[in-house]
DSSP file (Angstrom, degrees, kcal/mol; ACC not computed):
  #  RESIDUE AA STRUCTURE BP1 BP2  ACC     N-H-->O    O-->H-N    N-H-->O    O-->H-N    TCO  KAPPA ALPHA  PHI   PSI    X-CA   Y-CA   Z-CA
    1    1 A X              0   0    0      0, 0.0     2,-0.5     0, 0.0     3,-0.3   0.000 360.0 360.0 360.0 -42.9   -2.0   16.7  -40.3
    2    2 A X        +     0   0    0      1,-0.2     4,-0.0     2,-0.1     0, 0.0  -0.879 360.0 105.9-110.8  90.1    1.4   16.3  -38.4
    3    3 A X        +     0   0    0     -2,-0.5    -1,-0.2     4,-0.0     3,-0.2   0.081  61.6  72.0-111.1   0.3    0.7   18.5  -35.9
    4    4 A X  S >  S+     0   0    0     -3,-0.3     3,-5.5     2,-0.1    -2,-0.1   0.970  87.8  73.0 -35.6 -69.4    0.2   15.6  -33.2
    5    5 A X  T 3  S+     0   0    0      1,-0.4    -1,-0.1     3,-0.0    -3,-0.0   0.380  97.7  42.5 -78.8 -46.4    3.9   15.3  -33.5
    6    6 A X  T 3  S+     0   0    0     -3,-0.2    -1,-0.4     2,-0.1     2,-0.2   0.257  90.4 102.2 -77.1 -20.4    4.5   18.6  -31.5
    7    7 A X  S <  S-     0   0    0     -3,-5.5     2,-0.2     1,-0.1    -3,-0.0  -0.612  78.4-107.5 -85.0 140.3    1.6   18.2  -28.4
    8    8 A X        -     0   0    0     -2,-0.2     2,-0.2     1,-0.1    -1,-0.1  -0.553  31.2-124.9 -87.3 153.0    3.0   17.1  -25.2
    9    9 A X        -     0   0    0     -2,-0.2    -1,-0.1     1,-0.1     5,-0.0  -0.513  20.1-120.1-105.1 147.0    2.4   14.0  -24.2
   10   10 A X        -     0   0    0     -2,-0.2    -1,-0.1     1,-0.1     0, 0.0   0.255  27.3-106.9 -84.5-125.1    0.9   13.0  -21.1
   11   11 A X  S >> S+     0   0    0      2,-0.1     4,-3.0     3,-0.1     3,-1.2   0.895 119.5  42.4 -92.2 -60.6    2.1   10.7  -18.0
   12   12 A X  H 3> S+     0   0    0      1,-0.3     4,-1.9     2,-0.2    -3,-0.0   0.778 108.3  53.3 -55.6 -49.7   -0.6    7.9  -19.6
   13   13 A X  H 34 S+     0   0    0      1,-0.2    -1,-0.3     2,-0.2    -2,-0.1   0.315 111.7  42.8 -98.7  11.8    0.0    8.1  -22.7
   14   14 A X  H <4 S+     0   0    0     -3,-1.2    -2,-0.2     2,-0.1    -1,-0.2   0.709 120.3  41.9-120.0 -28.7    4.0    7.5  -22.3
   15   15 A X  H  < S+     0   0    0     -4,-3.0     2,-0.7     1,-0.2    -3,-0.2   0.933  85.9 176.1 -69.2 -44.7    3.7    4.5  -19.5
   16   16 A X     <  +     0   0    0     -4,-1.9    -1,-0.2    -5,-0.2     2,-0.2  -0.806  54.6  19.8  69.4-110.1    0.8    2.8  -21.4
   17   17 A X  S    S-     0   0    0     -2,-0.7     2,-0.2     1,-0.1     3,-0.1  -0.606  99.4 -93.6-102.6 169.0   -0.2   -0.5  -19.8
   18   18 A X        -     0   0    0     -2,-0.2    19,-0.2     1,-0.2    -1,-0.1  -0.457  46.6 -92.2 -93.2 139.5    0.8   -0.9  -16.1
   19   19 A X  E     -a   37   0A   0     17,-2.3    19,-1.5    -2,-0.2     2,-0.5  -0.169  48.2-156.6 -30.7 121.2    4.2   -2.8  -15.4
   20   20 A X  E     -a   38   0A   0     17,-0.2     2,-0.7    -3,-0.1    19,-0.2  -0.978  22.6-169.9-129.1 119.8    3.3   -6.9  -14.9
   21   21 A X  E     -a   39   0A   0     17,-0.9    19,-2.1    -2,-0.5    20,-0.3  -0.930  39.4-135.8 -86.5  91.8    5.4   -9.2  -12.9
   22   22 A X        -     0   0    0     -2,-0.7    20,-0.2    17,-0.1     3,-0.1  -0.451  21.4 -88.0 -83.8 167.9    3.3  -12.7  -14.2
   23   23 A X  S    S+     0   0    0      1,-0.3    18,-0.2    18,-0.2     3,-0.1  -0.052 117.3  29.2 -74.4 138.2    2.2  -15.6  -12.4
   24   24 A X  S    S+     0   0    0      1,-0.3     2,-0.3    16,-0.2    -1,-0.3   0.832  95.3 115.8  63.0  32.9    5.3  -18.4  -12.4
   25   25 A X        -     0   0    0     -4,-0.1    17,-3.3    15,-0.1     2,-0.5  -0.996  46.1-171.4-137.5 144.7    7.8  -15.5  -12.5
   26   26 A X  E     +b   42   0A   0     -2,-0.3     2,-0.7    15,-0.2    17,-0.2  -0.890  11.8 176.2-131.8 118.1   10.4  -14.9   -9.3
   27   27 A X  E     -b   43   0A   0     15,-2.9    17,-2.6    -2,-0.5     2,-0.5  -0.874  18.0-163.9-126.7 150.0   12.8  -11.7   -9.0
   28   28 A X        +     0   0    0     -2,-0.7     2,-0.3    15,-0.2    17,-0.2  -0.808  46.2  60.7-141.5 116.0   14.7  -10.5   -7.1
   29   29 A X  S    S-     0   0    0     -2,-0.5     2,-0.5    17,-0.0    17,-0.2  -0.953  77.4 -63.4 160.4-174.9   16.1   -7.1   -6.9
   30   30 A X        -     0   0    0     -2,-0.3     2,-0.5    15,-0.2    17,-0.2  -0.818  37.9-150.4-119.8 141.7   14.7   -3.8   -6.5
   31   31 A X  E     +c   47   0A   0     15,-6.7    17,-0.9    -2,-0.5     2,-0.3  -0.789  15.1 177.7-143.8 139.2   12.4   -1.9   -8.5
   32   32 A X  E     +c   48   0A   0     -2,-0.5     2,-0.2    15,-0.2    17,-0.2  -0.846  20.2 155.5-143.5 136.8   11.8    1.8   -9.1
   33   33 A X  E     -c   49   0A   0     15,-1.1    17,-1.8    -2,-0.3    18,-0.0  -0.911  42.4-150.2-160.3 108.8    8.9    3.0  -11.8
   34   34 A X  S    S+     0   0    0     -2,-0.2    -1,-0.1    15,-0.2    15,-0.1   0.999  84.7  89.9 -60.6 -44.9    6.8    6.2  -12.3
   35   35 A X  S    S-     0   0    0      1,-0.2    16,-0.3    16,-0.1     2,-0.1   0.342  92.6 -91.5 -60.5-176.6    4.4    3.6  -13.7
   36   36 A X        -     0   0    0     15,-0.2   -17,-2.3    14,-0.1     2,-0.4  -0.500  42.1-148.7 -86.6 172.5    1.8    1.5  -12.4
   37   37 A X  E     -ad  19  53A   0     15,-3.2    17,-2.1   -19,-0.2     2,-0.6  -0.959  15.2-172.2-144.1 136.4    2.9   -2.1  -11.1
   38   38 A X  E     -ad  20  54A   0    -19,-1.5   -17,-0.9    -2,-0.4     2,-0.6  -0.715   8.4-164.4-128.4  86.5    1.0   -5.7  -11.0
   39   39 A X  E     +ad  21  55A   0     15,-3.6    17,-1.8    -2,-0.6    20,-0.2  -0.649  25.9 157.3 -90.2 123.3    2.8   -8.7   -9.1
   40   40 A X        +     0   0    0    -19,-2.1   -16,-0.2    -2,-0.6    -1,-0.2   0.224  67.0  44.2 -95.2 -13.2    1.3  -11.6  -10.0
   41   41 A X  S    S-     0   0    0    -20,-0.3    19,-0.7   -18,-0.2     2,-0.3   0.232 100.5 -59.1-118.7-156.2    4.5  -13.4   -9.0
   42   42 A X  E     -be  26  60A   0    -17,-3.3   -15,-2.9   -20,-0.2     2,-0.5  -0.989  43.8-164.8-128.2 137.2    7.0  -13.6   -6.5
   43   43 A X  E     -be  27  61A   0     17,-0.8    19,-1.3    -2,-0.3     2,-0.3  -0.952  10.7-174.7-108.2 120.0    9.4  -10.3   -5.4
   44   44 A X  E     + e   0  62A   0    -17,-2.6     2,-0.3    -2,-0.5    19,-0.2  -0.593  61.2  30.2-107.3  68.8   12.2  -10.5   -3.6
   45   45 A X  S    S-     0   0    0     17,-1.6     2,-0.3    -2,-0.3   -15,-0.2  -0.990  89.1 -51.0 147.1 179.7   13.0   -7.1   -3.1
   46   46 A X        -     0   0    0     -2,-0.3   -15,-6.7   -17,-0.2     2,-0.4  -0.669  38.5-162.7-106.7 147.5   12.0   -3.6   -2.7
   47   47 A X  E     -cf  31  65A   0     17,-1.2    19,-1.6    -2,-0.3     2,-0.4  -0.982   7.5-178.5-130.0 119.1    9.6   -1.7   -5.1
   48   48 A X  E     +cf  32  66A   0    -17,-0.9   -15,-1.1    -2,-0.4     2,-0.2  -0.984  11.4 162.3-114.4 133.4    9.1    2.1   -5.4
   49   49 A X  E     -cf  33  67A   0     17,-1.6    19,-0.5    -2,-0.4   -15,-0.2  -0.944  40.1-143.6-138.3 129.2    6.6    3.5   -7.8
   50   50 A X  E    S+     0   0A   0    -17,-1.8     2,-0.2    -2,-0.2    17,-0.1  -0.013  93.4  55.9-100.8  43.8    5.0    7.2   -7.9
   51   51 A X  E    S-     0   0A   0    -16,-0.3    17,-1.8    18,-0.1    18,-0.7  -0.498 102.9 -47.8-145.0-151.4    1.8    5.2   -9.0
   52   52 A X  E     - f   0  69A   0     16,-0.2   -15,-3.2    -2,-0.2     2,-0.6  -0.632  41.2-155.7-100.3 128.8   -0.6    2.1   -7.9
   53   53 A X  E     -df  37  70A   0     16,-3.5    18,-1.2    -2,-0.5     2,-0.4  -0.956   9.9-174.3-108.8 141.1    0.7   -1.2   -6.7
   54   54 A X  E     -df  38  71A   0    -17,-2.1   -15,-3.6    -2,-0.6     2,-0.2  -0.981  14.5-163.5-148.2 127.2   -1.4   -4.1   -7.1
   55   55 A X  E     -df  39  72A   0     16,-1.3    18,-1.2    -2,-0.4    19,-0.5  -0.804  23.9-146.0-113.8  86.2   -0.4   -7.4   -5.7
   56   56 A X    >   -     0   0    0    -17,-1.8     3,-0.8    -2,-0.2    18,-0.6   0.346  36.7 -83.9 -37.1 173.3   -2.9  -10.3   -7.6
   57   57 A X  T 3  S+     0   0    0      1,-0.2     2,-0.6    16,-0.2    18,-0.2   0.970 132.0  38.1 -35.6 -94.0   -4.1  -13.6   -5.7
   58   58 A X  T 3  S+     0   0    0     16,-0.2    -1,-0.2   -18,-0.1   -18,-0.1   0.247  96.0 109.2 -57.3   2.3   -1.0  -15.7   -6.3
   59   59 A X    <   +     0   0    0     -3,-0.8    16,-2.6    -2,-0.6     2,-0.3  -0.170  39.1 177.3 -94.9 175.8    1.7  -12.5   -5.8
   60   60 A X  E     -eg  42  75A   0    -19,-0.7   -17,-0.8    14,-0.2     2,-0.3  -0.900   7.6-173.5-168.4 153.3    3.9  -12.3   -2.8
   61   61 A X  E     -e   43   0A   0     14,-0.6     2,-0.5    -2,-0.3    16,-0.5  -0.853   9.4-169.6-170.5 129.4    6.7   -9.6   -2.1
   62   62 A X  E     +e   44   0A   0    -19,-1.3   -17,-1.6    -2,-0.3     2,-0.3  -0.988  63.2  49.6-133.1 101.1    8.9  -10.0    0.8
   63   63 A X  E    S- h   0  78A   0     14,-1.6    16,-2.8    -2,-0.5     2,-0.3  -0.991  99.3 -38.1 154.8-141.7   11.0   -6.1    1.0
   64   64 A X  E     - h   0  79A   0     -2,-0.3   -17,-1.2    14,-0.2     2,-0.4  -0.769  44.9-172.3-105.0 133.5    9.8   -2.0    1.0
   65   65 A X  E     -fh  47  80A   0     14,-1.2    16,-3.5    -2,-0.3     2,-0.3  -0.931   7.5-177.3-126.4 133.4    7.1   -1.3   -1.3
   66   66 A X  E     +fh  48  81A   0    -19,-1.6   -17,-1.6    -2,-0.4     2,-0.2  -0.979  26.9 130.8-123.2 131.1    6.6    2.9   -1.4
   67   67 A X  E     -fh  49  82A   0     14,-0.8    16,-1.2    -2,-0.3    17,-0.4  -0.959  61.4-111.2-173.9 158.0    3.9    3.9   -3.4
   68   68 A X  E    S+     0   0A   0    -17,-1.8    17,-0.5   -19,-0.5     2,-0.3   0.551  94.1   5.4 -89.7   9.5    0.7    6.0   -3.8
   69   69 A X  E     -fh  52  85A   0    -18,-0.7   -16,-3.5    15,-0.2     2,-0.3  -0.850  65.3-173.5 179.6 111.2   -2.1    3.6   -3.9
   70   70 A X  E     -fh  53  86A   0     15,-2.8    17,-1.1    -2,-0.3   -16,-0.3  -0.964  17.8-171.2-117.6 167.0   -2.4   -0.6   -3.4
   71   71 A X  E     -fh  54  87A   0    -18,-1.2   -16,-1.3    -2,-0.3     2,-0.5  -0.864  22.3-166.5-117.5 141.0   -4.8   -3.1   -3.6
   72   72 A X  E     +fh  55  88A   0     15,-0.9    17,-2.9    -2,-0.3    20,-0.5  -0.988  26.0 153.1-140.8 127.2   -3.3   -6.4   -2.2
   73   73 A X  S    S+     0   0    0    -18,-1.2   -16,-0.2    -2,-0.5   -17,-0.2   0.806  70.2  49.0-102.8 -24.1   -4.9   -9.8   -2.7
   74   74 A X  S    S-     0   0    0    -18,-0.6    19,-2.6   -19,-0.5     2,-0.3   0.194 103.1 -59.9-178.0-174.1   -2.1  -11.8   -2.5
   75   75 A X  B     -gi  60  93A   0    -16,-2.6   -14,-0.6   -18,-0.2     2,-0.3  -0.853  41.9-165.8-119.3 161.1    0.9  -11.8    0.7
   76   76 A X        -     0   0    0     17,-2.2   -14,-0.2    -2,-0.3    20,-0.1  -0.614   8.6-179.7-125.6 162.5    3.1   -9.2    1.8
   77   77 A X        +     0   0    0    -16,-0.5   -14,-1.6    -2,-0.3     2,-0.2  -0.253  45.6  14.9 144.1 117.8    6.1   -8.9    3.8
   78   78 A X  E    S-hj  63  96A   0     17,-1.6    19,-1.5   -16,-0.2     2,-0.6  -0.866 102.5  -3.9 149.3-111.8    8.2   -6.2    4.9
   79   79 A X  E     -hj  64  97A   0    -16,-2.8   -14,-1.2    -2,-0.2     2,-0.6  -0.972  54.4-173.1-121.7 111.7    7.9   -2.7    4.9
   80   80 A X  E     +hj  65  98A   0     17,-2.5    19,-1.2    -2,-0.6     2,-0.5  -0.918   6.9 177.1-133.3  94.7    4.5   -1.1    3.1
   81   81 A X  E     -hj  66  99A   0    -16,-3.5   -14,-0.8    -2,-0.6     2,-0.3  -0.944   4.0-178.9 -97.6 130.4    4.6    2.8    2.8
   82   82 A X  E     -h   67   0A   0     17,-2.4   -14,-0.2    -2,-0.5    20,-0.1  -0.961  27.6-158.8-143.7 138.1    1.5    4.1    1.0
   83   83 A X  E    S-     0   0A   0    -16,-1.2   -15,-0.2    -2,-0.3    17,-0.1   0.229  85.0  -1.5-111.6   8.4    1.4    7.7    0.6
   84   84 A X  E    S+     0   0A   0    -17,-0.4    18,-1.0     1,-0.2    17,-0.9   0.223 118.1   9.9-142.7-101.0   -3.1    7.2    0.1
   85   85 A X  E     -hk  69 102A   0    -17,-0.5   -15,-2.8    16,-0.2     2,-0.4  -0.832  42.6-173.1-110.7 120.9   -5.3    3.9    0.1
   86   86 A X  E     -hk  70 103A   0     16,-2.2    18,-2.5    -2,-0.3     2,-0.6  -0.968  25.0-164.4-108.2 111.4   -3.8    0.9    1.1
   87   87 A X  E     -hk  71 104A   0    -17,-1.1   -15,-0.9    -2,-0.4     2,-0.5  -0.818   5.5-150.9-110.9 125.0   -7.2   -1.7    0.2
   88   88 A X  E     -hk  72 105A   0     16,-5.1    18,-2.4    -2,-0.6    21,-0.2  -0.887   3.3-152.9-104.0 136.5   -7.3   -4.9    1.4
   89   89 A X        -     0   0    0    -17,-2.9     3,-0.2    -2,-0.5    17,-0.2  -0.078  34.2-109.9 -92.8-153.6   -9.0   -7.6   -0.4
   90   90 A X  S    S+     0   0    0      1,-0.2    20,-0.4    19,-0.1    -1,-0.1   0.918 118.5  58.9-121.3 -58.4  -10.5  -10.8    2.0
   91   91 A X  S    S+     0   0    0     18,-0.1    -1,-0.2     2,-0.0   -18,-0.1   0.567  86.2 117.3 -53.2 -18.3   -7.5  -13.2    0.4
   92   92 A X        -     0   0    0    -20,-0.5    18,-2.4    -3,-0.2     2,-0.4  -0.098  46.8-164.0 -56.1 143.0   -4.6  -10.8    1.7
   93   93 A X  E     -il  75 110A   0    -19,-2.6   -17,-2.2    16,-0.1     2,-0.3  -0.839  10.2-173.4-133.8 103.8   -1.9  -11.6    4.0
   94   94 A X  E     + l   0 111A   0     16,-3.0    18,-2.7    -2,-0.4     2,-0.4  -0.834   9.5 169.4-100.7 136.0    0.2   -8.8    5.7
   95   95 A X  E     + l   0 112A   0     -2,-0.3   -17,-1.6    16,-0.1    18,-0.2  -0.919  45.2  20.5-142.4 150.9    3.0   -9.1    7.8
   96   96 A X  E    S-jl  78 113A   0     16,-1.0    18,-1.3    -2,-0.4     2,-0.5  -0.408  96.4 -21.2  87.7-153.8    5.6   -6.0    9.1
   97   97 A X  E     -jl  79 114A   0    -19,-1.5   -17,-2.5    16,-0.2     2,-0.3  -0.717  54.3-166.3 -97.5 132.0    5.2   -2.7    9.3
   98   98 A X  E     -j   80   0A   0     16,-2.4     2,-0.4    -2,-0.5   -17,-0.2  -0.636  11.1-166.8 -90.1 170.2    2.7   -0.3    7.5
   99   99 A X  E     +j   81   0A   0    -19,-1.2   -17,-2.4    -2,-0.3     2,-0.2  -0.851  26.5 171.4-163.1 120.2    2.2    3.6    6.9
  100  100 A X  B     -n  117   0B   0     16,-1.2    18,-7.7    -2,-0.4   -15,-0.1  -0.855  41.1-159.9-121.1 146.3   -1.1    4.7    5.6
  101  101 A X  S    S+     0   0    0    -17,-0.9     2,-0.7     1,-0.3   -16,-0.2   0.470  95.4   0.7 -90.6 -41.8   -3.2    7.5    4.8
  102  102 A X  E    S-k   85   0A   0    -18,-1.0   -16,-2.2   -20,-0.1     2,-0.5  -0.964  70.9-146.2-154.9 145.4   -6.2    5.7    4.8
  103  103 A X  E     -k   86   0A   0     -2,-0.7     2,-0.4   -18,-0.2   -16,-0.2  -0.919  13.3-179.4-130.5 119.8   -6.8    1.8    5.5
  104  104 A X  E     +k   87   0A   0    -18,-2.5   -16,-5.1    -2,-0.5     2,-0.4  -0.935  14.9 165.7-119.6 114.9   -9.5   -0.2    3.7
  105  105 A X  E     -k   88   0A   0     -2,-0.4   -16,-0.1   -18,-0.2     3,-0.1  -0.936  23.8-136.5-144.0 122.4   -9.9   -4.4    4.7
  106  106 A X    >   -     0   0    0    -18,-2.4     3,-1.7    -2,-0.4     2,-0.2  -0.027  39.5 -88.3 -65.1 175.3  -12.4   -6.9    4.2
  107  107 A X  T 3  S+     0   0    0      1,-0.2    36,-0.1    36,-0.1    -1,-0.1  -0.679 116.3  36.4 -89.6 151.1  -13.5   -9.2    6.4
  108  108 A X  T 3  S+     0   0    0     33,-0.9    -1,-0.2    34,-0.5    35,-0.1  -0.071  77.7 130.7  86.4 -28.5  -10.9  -12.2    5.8
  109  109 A X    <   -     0   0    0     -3,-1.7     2,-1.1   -21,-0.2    -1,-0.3  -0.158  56.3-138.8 -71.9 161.4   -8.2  -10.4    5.3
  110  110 A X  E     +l   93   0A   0    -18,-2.4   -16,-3.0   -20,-0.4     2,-0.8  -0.705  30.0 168.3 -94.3  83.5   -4.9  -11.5    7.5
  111  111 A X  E     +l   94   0A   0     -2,-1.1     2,-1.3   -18,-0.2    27,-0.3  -0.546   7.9 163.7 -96.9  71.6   -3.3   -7.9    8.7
  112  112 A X  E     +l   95   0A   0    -18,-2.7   -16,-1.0    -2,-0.8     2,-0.3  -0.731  39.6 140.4 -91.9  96.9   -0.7   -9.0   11.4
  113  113 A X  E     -lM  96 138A   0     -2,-1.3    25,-0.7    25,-0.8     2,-0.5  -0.882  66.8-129.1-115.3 147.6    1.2   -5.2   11.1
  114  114 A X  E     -lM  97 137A   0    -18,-1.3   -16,-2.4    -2,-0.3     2,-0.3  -0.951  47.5-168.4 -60.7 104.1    2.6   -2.8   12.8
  115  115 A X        -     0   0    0     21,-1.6     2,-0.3    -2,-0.5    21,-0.2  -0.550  22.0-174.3-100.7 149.1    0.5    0.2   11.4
  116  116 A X        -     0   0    0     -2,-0.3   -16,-1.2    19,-0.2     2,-0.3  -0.881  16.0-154.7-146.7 148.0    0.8    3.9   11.6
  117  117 A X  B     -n  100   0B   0     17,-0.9     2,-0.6    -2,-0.3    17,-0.5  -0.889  10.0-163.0-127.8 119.2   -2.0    5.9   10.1
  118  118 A X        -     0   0    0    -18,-7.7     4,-0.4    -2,-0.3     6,-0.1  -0.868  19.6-109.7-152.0 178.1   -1.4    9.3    8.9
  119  119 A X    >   -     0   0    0     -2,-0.6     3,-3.5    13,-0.4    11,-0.1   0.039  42.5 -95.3 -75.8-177.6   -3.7   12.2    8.1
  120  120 A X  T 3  S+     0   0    0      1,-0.4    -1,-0.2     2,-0.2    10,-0.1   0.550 117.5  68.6 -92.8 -11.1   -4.3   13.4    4.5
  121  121 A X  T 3  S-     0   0    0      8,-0.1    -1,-0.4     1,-0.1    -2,-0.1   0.562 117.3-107.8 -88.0   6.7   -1.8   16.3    4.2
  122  122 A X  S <  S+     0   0    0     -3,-3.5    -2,-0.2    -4,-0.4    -1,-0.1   0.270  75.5 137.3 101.1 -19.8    1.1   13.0    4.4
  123  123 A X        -     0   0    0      1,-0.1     2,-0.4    -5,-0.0    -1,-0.3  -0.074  51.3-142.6 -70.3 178.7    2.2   14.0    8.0
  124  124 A X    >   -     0   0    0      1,-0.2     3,-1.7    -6,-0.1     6,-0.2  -0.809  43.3 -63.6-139.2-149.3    2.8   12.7   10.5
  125  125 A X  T 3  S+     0   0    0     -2,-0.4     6,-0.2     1,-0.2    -1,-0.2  -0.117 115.5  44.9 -55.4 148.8    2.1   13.9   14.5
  126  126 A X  T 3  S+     0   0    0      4,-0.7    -1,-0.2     1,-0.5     5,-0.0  -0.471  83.3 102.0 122.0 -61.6    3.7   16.8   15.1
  127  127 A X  S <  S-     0   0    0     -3,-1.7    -1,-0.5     3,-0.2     3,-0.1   0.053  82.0-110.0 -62.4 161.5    3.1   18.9   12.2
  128  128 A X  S    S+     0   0    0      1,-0.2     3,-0.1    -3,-0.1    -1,-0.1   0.709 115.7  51.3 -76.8 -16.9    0.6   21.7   12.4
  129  129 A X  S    S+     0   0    0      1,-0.2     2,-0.5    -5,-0.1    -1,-0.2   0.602 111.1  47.8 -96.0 -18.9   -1.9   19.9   10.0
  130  130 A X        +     0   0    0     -6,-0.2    -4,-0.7    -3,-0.1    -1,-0.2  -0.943  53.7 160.6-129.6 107.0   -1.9   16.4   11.9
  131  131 A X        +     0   0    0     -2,-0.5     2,-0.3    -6,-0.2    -1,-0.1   0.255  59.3  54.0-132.7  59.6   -2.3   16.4   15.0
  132  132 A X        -     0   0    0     25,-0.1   -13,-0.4    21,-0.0     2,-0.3  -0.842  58.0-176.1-128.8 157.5   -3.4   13.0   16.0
  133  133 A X        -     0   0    0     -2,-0.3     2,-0.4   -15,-0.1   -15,-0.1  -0.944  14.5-152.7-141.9 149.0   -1.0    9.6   14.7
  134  134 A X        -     0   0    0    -17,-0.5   -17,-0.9    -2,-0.3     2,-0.3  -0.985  12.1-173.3-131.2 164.6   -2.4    6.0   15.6
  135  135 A X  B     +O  152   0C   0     17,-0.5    17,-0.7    -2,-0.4     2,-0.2  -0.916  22.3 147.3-165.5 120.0   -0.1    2.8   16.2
  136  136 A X        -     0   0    0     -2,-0.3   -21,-1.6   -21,-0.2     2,-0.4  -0.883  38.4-142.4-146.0 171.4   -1.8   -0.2   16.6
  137  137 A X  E     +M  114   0A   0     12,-0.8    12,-0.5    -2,-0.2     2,-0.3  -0.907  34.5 178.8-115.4 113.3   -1.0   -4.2   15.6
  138  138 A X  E     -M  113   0A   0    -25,-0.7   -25,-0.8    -2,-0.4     2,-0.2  -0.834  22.3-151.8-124.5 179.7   -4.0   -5.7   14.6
  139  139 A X  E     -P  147   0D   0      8,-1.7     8,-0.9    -2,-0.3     2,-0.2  -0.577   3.5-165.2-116.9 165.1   -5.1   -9.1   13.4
  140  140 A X  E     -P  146   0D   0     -2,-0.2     6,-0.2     6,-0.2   -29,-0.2  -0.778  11.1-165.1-142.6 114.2   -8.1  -10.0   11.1
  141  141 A X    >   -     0   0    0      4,-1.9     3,-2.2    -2,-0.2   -33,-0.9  -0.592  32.8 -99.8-107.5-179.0   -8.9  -13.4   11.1
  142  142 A X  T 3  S+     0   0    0      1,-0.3   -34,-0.5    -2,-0.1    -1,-0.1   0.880 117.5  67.8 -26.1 -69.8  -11.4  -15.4    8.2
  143  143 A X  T 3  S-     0   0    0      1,-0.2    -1,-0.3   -36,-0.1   -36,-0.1   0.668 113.4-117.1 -55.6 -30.0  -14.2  -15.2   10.5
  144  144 A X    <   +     0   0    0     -3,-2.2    -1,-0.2     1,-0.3   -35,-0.1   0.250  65.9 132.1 137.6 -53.5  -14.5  -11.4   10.3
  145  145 A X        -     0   0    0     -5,-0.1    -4,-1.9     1,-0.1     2,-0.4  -0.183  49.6-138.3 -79.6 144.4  -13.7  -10.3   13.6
  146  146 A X  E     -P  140   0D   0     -6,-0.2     2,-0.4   -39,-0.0    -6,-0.2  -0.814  14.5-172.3 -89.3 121.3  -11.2   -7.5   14.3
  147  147 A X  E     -P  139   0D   0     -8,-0.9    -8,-1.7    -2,-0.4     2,-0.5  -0.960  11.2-170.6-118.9 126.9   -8.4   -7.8   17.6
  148  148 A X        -     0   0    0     -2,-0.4     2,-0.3   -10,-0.2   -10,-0.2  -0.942   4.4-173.7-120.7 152.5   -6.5   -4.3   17.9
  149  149 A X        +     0   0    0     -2,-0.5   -12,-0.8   -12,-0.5    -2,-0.0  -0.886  66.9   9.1-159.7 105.1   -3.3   -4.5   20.5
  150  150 A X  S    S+     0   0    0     -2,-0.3     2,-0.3     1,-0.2   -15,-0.1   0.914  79.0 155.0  90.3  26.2   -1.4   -1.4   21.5
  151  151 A X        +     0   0    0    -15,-0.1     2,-0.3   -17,-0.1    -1,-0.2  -0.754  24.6 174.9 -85.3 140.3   -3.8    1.3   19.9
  152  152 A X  B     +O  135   0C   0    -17,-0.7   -17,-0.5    -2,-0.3     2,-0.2  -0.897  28.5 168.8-160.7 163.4   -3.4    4.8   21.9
  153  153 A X        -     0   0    0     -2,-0.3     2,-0.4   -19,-0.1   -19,-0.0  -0.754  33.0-120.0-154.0 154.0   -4.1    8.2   22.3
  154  154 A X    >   -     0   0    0     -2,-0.2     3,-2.1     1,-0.1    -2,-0.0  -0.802  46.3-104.7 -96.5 131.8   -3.6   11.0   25.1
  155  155 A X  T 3  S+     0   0    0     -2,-0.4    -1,-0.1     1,-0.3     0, 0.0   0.666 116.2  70.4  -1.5 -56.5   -7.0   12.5   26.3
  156  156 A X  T 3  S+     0   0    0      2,-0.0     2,-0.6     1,-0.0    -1,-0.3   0.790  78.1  85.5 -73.8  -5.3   -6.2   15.3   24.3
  157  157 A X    <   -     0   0    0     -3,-2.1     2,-0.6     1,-0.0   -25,-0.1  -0.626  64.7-139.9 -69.4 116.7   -6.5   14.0   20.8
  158  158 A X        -     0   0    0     -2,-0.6   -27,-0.1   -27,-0.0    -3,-0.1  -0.772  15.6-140.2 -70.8  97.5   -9.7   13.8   18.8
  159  159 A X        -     0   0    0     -2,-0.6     2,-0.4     1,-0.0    -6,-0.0  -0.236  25.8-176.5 -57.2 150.6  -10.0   10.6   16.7
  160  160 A X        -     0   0    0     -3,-0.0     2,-0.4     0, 0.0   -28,-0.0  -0.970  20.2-140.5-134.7 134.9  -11.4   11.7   13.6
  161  161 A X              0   0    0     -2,-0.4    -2,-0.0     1,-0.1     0, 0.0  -0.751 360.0 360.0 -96.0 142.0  -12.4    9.0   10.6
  162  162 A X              0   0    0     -2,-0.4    -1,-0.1   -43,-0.0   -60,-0.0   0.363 360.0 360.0-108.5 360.0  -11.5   10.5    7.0
């Protein structure tokens, strides 16, 4: 009957619902969260989270977001480490530098970044499991079309898509 009281509890069941910054709310400061995190708002500041960021339609954050997973609707600027999926939706506006594992963007989205891509074990070139890196700036505009500027590789490197 009491014997709940004693089971350990997990990760989910001790955050609950994901962290919410709402719409017509502005902060500024930094903010650091095992949970997941949902800017509807405006950020002024740096965010690290060992979870999902999600930046809504209306959100903006101008600092460092580090995190394992985003979906961005909404605008960005500053520093975007994601340690998995960074998704862009076709309303998103990215500015500064990124680091990715893996890069998803609709057609529409605005991605004027500095990107570095790196492979799935979290390095980056050099290490004995990755040994390819890419650095590019690209653009996206409404229309669709993709402009990449300053993408390389050495002759010996194999692109590979993941």
């Amino acid at each position: 009957m009491f014997s709940d009281n004693k089971k350990p509890r997990t990760m989910n069941e001790i955050s609950g619902q994901p962290n919410r910054i709402e719409k017509n709310t502005r902060i500024k400061g930094d903010i650091v969260s095992e949970a997941d995190f949902r800017i509807d708002g405006k950020l002024d500041g740096n965010v690290k989270t060992s979870g999902k960021v999600v930046i809504g339609k209306d959100g903006l954050i101008k600092g460092k977001v580090e995190c394992v997973n985003a979906d961005i609707e909404g605008s960005f600027n500053g520093e975007l480490l994601v340690s998995d999926l960074l998704s862009l939706k076709s309303s998103a506006v990215i500015e500064g530098t990124v680091s990715v594992s893996k890069l998803a963007v609709e057609p529409g989205a605005a991605f004027n970044a500095s990107c570095s891509m790196k492979g799935k074990s979290g390095a980056f070139s050099g290490s004995p499991s990755s040994n390819s890196s890419s650095s590019s700036t690209s653009s996206t505009s409404s229309n669709g079309y993709k402009s990449t500027v300053g993408s390389s590789s050495t002759s010996n490197e194999r692109a590979k898509a993941s």
